[in-house]
C-alpha positions in Angstrom: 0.0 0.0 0.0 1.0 3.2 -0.9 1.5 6.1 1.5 -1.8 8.3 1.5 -2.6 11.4 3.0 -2.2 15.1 3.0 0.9 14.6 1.0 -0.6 12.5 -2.0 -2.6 14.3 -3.9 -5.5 12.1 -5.9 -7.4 14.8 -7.3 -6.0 13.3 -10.9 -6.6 9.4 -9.9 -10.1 8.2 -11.2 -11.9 11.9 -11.1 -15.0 9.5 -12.3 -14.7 7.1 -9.2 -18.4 6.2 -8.2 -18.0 3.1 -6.1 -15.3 3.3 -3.0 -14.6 0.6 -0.3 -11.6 1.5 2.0 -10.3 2.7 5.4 -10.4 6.1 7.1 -6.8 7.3 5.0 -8.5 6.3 1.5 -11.8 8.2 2.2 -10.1 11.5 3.5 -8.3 10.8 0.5 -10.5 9.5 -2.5 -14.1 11.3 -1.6 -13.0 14.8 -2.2 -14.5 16.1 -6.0 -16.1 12.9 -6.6 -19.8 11.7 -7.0 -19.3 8.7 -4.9 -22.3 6.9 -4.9 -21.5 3.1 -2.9 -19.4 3.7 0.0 -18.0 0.5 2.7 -16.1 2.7 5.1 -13.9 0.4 7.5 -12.2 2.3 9.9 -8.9 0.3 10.8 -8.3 -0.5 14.7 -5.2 1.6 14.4 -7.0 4.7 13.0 -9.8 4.7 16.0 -6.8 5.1 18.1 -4.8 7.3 16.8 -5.6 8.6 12.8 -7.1 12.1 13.1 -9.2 12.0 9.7 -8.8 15.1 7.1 -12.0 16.9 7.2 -14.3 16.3 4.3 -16.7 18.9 3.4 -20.1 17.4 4.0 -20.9 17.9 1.1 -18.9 15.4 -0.6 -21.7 12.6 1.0 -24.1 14.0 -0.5 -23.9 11.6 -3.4 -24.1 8.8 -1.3 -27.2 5.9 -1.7 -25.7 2.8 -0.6 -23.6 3.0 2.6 -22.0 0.7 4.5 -20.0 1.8 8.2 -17.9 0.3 10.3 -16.2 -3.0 10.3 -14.2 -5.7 12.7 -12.8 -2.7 15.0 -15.7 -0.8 14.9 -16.4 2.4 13.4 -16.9 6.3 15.0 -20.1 7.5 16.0 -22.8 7.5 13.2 -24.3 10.9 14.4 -22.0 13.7 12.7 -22.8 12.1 8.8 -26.3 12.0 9.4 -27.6 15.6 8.3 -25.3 14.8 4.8 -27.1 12.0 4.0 -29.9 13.0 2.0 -29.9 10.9 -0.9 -29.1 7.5 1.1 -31.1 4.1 0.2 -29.1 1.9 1.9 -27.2 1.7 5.2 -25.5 -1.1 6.9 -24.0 -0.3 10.3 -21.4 -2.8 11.7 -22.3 -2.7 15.1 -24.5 -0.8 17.1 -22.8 1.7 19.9 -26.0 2.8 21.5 -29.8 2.2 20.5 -30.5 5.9 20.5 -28.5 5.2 16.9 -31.7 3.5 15.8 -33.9 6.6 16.1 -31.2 8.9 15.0 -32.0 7.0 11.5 -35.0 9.3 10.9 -32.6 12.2 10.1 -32.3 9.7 6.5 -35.0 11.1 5.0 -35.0 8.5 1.7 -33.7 5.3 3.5 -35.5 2.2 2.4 -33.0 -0.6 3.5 -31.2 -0.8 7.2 -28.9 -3.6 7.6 -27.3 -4.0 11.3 -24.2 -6.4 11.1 -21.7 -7.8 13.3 -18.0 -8.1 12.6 -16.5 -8.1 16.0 -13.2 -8.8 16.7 -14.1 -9.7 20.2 -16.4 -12.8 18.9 -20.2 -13.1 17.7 -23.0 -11.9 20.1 -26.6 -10.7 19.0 -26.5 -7.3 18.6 -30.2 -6.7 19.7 -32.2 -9.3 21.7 -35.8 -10.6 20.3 -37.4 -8.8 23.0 -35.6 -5.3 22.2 -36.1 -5.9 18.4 -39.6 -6.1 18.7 -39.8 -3.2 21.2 -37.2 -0.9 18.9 -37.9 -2.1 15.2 -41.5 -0.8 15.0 -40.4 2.5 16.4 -37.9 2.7 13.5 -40.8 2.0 11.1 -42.8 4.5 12.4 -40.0 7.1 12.4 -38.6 5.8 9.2 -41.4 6.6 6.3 -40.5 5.1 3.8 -38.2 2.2 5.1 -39.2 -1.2 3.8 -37.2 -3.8 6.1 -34.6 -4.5 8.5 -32.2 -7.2 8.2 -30.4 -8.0 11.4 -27.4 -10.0 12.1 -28.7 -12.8 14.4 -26.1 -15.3 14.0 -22.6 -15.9 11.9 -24.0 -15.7 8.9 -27.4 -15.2 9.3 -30.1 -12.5 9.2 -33.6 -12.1 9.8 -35.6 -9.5 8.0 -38.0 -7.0 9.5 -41.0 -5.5 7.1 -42.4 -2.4 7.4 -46.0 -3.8 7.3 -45.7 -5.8 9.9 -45.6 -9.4 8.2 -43.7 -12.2 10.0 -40.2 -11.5 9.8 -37.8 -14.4 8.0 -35.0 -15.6 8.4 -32.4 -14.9 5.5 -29.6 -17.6 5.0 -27.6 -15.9 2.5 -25.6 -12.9 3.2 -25.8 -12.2 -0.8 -29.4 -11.7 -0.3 -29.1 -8.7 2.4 -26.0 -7.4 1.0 -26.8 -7.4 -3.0 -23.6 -7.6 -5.6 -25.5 -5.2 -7.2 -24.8 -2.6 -4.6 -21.4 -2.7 -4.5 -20.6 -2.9 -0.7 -20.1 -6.7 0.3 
């Protein structure tokens, strides 16, 4: 890997660059003047440490539809990219750091897909109970308006998908089928 940060400039490397999966130094680095539209942002366990990210303009996420945050050493708070989200479909968090996150997704005003993951590098655990799902998922519905489902990590490799009108949720075997090729962020 090549050294990147405020002394690379990329402004010349792919200036058409829609679809970007990388850690904290590629984003500070890559997202500036493009239309990025398919972001996997994996924040490495060394950056949450000690990397102080380059500020990025909000307006540089504004582009964004399919968005997926975090990864096996977790991510920063979801809270500060909220209001420069506008255009957002699609959001998987890995992790959750606090279920006040789940309401905070209202501030997404054209989200249709949640995904909640869990890559831990501390070992698998549920991230939400059955109890707290059913307590917090309808509230996300409600808060959501036009969010179709929820797909929940419940085991390894397994999810479970939440509907919006309320029909029994399912179980979903294949990771492909929460996280489509299509979008570009598995």
């Amino acid at each position: 890997m090549w050294p990147i940060g405020p002394e690379l400039d990329t402004s010349g490397i792919c200036p058409g660059l829609q679809v970007l999966h990388g850690n904290n130094r590629i984003v500070d680095a890559f997202i500036p003047g493009r239309r990025i539209i398919s972001l996997k942002w994996s924040p490495a366990l060394e950056e949450l440490r000690i990397y102080s990210p380059v500020y990025i303009p909000p307006q540089e996420f504004h582009h964004l539809r399919y968005f997926s945050y975090g990864g096996y050493a977790g991510r920063p708070l979801l809270r500060t990219l909220l209001p420069h989200l506008p255009r957002l479909e699609v959001l998987e968090l890995i992790g959750l750091q606090c279920v006040e996150e789940l309401v905070m997704l209202s501030e997404i005003p054209m989200l249709r897909v949640f995904i909640l993951s869990n890559r831990s590098r501390t070992g698998w655990r549920a991230l939400l109970s059955l109890r707290e799902r059913e307590a917090y998922f309808p509230q996300v519905f409600t808060a959501c308006d036009i969010l179709q489902h929820i797909d929940i990590n419940i085991e390894a490799l397994k999810y479970q998908r939440w509907f919006r009108d309320g029909s029994p949720n399912r179980p979903v075997f294949e990771v492909n089928e929460v996280l489509l090729p299509s979008w570009n962020i598995s």
